[in-house]
Backbone bond lengths (Angstrom), bond angles and torsions (degrees), N, CA, C in turn:
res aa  C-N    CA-C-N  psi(-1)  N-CA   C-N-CA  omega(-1)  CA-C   N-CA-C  phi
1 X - - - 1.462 - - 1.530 111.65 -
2 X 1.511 105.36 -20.29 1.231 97.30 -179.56 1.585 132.82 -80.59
3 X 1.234 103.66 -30.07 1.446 126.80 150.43 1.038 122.04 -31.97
4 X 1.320 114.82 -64.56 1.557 130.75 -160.78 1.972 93.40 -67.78
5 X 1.043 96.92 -41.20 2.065 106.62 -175.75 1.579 96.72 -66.50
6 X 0.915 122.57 -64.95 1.432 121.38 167.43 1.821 116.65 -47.83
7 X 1.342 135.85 -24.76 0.913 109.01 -165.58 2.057 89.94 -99.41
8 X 1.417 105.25 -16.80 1.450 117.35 -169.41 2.250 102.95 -70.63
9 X 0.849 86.03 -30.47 1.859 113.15 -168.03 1.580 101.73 -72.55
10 X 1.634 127.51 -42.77 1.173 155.12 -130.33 1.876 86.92 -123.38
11 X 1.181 116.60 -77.74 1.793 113.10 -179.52 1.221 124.88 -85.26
12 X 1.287 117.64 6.72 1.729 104.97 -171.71 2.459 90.52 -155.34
13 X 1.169 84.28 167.50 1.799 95.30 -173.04 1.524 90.51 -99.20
14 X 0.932 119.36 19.21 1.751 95.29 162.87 1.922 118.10 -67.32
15 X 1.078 106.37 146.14 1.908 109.85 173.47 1.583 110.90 -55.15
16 X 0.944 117.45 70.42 2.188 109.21 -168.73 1.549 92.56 -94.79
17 X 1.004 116.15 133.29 1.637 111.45 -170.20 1.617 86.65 -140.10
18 X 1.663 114.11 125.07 0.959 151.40 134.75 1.526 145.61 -17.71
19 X 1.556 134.01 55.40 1.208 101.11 -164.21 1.432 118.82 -98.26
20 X 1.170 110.65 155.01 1.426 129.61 -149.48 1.264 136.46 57.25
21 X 1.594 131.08 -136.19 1.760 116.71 -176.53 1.577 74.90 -118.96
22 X 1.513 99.50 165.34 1.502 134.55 171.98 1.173 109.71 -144.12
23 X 1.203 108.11 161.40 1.737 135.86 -149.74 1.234 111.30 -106.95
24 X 1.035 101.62 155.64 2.136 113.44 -177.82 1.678 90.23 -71.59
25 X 1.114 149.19 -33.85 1.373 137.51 163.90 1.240 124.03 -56.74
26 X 1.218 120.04 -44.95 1.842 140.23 177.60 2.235 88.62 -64.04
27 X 1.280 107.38 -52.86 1.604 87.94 -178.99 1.692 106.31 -77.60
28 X 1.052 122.51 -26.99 1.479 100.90 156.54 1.593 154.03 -51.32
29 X 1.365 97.55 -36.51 1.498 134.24 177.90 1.675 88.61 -65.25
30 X 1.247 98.69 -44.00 1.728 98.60 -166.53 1.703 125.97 -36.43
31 X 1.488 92.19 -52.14 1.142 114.69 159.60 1.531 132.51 -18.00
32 X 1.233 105.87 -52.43 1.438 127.05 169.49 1.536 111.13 -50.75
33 X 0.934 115.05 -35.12 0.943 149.39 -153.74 2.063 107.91 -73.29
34 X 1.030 97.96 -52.74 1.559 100.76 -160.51 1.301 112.31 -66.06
35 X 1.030 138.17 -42.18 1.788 128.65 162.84 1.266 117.85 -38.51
36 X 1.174 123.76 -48.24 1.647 131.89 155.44 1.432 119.61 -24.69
37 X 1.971 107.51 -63.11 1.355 127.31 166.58 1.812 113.19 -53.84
38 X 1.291 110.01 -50.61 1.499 113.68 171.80 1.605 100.55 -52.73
39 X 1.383 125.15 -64.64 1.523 114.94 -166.30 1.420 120.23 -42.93
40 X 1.859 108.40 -51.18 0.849 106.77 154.63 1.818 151.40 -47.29
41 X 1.077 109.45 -28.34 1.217 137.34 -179.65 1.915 92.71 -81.11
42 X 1.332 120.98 -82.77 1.328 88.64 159.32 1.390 173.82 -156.62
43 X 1.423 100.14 90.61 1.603 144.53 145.37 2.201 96.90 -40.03
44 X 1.211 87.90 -52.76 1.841 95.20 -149.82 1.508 88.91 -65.30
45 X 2.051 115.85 -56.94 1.445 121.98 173.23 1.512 113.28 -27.30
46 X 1.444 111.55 -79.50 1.271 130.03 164.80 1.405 117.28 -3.70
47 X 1.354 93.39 -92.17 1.708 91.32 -175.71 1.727 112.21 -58.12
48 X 1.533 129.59 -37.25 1.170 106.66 170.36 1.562 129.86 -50.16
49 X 1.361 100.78 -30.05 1.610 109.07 179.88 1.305 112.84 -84.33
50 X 1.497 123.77 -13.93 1.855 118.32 133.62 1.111 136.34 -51.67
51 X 1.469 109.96 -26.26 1.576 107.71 -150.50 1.636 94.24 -107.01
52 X 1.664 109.67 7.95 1.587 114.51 -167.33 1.833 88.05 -130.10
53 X 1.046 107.83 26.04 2.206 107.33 178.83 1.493 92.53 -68.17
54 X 1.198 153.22 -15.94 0.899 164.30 -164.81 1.884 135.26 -86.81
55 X 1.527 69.65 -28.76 1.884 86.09 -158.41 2.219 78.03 -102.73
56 X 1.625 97.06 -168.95 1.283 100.30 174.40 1.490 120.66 -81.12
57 X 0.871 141.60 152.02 1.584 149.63 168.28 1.525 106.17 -34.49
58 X 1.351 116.11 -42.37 1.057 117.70 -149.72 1.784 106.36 -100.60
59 X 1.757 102.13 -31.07 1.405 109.53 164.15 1.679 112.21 -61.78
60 X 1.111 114.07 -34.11 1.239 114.56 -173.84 1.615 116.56 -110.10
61 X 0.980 110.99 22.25 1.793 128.58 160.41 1.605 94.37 -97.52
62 X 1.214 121.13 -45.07 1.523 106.62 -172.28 1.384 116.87 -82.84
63 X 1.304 108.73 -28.66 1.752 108.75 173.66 1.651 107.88 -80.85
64 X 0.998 108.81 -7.92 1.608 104.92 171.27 1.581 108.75 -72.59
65 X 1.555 94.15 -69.13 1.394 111.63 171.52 1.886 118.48 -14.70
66 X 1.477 91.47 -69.15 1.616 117.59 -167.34 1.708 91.03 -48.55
67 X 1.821 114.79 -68.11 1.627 118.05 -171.53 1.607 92.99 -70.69
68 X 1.183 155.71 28.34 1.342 149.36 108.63 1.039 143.84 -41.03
69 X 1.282 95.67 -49.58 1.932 109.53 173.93 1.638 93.74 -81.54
70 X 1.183 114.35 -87.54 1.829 133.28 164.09 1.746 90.42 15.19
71 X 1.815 112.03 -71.21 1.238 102.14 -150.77 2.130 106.93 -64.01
72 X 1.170 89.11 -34.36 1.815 99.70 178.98 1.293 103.06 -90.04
73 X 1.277 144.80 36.75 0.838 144.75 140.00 2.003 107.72 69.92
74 X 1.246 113.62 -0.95 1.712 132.56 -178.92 1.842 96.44 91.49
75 X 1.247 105.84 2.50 1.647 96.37 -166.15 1.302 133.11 -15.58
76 X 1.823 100.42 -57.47 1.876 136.22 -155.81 1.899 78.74 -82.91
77 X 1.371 122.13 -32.56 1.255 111.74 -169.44 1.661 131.70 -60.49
78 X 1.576 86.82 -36.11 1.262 118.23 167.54 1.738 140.38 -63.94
79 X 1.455 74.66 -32.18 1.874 92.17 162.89 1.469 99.97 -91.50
80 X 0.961 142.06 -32.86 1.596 138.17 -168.23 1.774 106.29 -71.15
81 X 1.580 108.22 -34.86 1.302 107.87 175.14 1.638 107.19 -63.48
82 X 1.313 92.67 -64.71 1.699 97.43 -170.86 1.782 113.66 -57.18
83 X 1.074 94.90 -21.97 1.885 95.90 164.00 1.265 132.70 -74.66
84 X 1.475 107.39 -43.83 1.610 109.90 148.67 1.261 126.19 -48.63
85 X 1.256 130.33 -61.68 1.837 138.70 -179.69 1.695 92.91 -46.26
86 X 1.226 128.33 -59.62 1.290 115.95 -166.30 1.258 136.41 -69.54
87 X 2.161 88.88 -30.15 1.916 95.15 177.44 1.996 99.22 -67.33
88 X 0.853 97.95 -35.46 1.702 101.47 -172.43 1.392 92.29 -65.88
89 X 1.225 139.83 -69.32 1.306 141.53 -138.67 1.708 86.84 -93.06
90 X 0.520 123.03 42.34 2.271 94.80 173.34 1.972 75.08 -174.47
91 X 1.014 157.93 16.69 1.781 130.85 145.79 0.765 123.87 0.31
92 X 1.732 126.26 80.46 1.584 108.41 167.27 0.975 119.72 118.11
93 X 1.784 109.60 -16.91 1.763 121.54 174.75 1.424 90.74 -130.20
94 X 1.524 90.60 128.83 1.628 109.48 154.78 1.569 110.08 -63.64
95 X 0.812 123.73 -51.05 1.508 123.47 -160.11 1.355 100.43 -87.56
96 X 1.417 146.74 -31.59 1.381 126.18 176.95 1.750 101.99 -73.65
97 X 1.427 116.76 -32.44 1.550 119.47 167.14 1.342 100.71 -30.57
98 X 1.375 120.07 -93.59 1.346 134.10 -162.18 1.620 114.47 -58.27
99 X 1.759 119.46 -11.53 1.381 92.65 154.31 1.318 130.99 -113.18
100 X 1.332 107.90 29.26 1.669 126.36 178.23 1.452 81.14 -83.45
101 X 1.380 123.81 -69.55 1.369 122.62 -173.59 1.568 146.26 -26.25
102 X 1.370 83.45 -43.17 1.694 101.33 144.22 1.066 140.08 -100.98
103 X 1.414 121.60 25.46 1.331 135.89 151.77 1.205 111.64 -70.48
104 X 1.848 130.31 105.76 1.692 110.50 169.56 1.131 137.86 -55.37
105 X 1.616 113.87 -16.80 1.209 103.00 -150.82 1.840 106.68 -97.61
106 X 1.123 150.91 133.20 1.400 178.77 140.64 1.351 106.88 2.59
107 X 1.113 146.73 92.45 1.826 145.94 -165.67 1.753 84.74 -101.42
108 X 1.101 109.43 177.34 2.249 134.25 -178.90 1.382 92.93 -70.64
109 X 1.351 154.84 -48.12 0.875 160.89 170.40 1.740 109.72 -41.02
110 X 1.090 116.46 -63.89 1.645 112.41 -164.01 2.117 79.68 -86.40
111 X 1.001 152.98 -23.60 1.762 160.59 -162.71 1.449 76.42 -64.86
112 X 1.305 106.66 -72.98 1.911 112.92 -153.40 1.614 110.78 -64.45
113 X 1.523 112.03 -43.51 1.575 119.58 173.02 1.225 94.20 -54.06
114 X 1.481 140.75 -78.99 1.802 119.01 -168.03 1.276 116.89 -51.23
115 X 1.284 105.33 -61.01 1.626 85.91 -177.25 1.649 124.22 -58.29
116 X 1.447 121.73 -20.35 1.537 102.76 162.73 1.188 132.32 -79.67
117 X 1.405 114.72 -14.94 1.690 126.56 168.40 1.451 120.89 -80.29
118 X 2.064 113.65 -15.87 1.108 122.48 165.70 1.623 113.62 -53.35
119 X 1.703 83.51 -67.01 1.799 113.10 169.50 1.513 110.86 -24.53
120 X 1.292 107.51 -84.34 1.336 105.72 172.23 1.417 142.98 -34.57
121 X 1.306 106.23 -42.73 1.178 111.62 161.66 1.778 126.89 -73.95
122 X 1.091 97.78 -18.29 1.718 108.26 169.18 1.378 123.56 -69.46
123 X 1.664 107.30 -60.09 1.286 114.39 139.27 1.399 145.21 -10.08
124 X 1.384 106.10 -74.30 1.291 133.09 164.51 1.921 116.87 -45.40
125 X 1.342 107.91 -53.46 1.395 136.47 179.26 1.668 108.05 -49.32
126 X 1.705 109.14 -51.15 0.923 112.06 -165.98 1.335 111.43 -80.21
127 X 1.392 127.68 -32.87 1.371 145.80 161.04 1.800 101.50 -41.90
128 X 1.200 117.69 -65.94 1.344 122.62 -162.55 1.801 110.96 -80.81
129 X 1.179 118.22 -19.88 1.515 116.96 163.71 1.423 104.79 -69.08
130 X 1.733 126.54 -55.32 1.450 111.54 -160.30 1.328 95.85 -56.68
131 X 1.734 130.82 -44.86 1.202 117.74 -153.66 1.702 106.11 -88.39
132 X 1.382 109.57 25.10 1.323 110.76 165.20 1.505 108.67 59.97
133 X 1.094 151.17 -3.05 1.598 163.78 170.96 1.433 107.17 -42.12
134 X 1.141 145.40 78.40 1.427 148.39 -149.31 1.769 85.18 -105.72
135 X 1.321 122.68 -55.90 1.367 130.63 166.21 1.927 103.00 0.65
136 X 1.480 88.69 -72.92 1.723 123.71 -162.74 1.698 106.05 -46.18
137 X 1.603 96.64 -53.36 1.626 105.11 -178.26 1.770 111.17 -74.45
138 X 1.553 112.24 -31.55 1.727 106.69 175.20 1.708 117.32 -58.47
139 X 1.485 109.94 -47.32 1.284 122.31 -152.14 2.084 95.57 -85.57
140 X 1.198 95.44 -48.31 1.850 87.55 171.15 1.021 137.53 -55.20
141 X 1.668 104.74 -3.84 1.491 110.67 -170.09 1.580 106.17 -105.08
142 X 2.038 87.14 -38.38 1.639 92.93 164.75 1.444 134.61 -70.93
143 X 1.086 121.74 -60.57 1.356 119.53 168.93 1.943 129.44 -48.40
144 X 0.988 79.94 -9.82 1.599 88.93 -174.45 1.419 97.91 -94.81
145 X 1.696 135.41 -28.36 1.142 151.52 151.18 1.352 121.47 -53.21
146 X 1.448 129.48 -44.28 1.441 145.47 148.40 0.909 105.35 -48.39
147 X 1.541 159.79 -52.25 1.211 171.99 106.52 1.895 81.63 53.81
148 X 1.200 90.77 -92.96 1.780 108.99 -164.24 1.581 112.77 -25.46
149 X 1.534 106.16 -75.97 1.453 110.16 -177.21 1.497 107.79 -23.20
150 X 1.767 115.15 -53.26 1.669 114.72 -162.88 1.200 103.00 -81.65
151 X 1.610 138.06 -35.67 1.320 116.39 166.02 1.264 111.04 -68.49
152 X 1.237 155.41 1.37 1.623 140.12 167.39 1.716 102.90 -68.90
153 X 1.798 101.52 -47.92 1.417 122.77 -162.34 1.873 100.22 -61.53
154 X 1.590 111.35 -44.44 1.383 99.99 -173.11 1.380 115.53 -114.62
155 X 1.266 136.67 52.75 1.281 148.04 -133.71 1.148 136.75 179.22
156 X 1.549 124.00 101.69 1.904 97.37 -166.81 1.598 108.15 -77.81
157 X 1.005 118.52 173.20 1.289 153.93 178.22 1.867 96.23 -95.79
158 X 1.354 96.55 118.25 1.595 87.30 162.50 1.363 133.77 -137.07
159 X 0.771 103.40 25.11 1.795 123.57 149.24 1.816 120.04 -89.89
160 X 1.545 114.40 122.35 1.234 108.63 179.98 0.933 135.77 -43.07
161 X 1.593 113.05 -38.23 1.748 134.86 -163.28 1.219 114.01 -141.65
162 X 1.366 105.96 160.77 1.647 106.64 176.62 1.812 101.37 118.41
163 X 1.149 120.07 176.40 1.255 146.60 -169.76 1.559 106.41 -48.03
164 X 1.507 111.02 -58.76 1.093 123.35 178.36 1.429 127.80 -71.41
165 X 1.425 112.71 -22.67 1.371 117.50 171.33 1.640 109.06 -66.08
166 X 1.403 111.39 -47.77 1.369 118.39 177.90 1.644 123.43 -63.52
167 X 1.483 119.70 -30.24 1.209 131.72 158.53 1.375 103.40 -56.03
168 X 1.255 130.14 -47.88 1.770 135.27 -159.67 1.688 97.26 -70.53
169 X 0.863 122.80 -70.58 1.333 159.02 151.59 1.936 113.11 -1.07
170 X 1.613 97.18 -66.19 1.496 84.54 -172.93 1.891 95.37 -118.72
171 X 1.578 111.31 36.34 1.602 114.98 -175.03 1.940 94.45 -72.75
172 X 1.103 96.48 124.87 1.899 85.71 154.79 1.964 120.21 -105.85
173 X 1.302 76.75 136.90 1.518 112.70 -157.77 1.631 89.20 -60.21
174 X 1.447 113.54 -69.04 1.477 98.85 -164.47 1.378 99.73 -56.29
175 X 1.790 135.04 -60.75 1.440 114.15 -154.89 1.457 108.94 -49.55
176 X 1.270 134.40 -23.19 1.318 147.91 -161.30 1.635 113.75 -62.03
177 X 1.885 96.06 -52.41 1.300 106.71 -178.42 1.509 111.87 -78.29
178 X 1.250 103.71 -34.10 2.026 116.99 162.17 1.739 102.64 -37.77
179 X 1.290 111.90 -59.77 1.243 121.19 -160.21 1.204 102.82 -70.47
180 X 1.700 133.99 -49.43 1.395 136.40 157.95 1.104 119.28 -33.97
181 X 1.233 125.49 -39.63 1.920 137.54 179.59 1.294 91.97 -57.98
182 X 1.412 133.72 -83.18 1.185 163.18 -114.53 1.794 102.44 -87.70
183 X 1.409 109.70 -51.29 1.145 102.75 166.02 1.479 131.02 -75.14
184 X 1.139 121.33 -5.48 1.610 141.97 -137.04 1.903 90.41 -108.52
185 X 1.330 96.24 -52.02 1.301 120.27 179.50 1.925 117.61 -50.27
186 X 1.848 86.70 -64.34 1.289 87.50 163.66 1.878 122.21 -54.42
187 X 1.320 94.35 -54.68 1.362 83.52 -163.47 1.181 122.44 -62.29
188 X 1.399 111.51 -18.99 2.030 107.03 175.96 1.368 97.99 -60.85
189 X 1.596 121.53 -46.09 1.479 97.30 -172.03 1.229 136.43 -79.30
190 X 1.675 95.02 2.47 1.921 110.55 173.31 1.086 132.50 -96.54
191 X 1.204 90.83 -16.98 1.715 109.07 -179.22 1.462 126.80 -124.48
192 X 1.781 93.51 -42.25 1.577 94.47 171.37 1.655 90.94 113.17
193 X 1.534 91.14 142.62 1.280 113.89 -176.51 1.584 119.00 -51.55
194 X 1.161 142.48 -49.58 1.480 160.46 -161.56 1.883 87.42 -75.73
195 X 0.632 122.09 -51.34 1.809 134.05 -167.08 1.620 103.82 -57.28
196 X 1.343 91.32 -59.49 1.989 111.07 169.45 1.472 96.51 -46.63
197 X 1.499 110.74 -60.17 1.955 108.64 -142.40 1.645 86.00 -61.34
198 X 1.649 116.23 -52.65 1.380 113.94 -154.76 1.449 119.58 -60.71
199 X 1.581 115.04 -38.53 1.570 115.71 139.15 1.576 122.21 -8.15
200 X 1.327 109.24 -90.84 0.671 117.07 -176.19 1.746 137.59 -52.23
201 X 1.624 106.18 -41.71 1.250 100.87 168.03 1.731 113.28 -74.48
202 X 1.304 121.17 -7.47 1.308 111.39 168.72 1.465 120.56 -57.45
203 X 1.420 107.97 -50.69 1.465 150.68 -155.34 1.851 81.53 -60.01
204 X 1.546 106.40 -61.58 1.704 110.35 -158.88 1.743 79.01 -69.07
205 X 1.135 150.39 -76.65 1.522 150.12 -94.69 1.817 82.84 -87.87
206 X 1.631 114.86 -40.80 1.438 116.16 -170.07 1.511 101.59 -74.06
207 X 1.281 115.45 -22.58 1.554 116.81 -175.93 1.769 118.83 -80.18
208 X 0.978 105.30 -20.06 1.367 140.42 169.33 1.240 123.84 -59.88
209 X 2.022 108.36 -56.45 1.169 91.20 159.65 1.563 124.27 -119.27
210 X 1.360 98.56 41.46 1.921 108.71 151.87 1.467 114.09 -77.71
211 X 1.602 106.32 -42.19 1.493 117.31 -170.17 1.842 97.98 -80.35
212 X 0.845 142.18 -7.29 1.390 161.79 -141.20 1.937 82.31 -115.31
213 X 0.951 100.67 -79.23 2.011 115.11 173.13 0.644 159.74 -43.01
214 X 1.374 107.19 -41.12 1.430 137.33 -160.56 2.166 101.54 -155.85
215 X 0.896 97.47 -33.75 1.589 92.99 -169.88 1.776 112.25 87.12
216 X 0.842 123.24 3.92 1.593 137.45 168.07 1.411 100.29 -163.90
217 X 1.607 86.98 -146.24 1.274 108.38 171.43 1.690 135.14 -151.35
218 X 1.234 125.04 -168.94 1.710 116.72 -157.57 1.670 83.22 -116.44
219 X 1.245 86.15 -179.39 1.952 113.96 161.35 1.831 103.28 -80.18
220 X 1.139 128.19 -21.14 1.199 142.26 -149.05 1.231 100.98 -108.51
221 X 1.699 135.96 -46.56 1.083 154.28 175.35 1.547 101.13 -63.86
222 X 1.581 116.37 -61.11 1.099 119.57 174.49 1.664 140.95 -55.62
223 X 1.452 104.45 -14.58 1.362 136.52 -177.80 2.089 91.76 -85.21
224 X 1.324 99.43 -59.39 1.513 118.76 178.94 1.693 109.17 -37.63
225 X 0.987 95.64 -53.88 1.541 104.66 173.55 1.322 148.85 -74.35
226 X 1.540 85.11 -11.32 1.452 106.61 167.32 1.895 110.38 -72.94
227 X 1.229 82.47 -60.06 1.552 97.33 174.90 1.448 126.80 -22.83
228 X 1.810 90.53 -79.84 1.457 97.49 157.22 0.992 135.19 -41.26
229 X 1.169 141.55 -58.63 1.221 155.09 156.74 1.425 120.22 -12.67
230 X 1.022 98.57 -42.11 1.940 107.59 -168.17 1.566 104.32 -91.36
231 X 1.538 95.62 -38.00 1.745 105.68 -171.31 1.983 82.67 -64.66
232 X 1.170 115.07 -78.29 1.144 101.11 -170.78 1.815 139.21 -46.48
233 X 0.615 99.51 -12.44 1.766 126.67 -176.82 1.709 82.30 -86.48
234 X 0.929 115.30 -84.04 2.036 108.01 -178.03 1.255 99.88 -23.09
235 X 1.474 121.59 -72.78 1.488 122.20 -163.61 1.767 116.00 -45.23
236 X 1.243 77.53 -44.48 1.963 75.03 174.66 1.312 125.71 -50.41
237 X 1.318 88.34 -53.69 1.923 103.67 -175.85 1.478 88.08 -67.78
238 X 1.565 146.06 -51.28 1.311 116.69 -167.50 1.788 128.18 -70.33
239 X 1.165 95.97 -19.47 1.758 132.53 -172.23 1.985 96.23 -72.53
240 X 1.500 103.91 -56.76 1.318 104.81 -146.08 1.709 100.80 -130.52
């Protein structure tokens, strides 16, 4: 349970309050954890985009949207900015990559990446409420959340310290691949096989070119991928 509070505390703005200290293992375990947080996350979408069958597609693509970001607090958004500024800005150097990355402040580059991944997903939203597809909004939130555990699992980490080193660090590999089974399983039978594969080759193609970049990956990259991930996962279900 403690995990799960830690991984809920860590991706989304809910109040999860903690009692006592926890361990660099307890934030590892966490890990396990985040598809759970995605279900939850959306479960909550979901039913709002029931409880709005009523209103227009488009009123209720944007109020989804809004308690979308709201519920994650923009987190994954935040790495997606700073991932853009750097793939543009650092070509060719690992190391100017990674210190654009920690630059806070927002260049036209990471401006235009949100707002077209906003877009998209608005888009996308409005398509998948009229057609009532609740399926579409659970599994994009999850799998794109599953995402993480397997890039920690197959992937270095390349920053010494910080959050992610310690996730990398004390992740266990078998529950990991358990947990890969487990969701993988479900989702062929929820979604269907083609839905899974395309996941997945997204998942490798973005992993590809972190390792392509950087030789691992960031907190920032990993935020990046979430993003994508989901925007693309919509498209499918609206496409196919």
């Amino acid at each position: 349970m403690r995990a799960l509070l830690i991984a809920l505390q860590f991706l989304t703005i809910l109040p999860v309050r903690l009692q006592g200290e926890f361990t660099e293992q307890d934030i590892g375990r966490s890990l396990l954890f985040y598809p759970v947080v995605g279900l939850l996350i959306g479960i909550v979408i979901s039913l709002l985009g029931w409880s709005l069958t009523s209103q227009s597609p488009m009123v209720s693509a944007i109020l989804l949207l809004t308690v979308w970001m709201t519920i994650t607090g923009a987190l994954h958004l935040d790495g997606l900015a700073d991932s853009a500024d750097a793939w543009l800005g650092g070509i060719g150097d690992k190391a100017k990559t990674l210190s654009i990355m920690k630059d806070p402040a927002a260049g036209p580059i990471a401006v235009v990446t949100i707002v077209l991944v906003l877009l998209i997903k608005f888009v996308m939203l409005t398509v998948l409420l009229s057609q009532q597809n609740w399926w579409a909004l659970i599994w994009s939130v999850i799998l794109a959340r599953t995402a993480l555990p397997l890039l920690f699992l197959t992937t270095d980490y390349v920053r010494p310290h910080g959050l992610g080193s310690i996730l990398k660090q004390q992740q266990s590999a078998l529950h990991t691949r358990r947990l890969m089974l487990a969701v993988g399983v479900l989702a062929l039978f929820s979604i269907g096989l083609f839905a899974l594969l395309f996941g997945l080759v997204v998942f490798l193609l973005l992993r590809y070119l972190m390792e392509r970049r950087l030789n691992g990956f960031t907190g920032d990259t990993a935020g990046a991928m979430v993003e994508l991930l989901e925007a693309a996962i919509l498209i499918f279900f609206v496409l196919f």
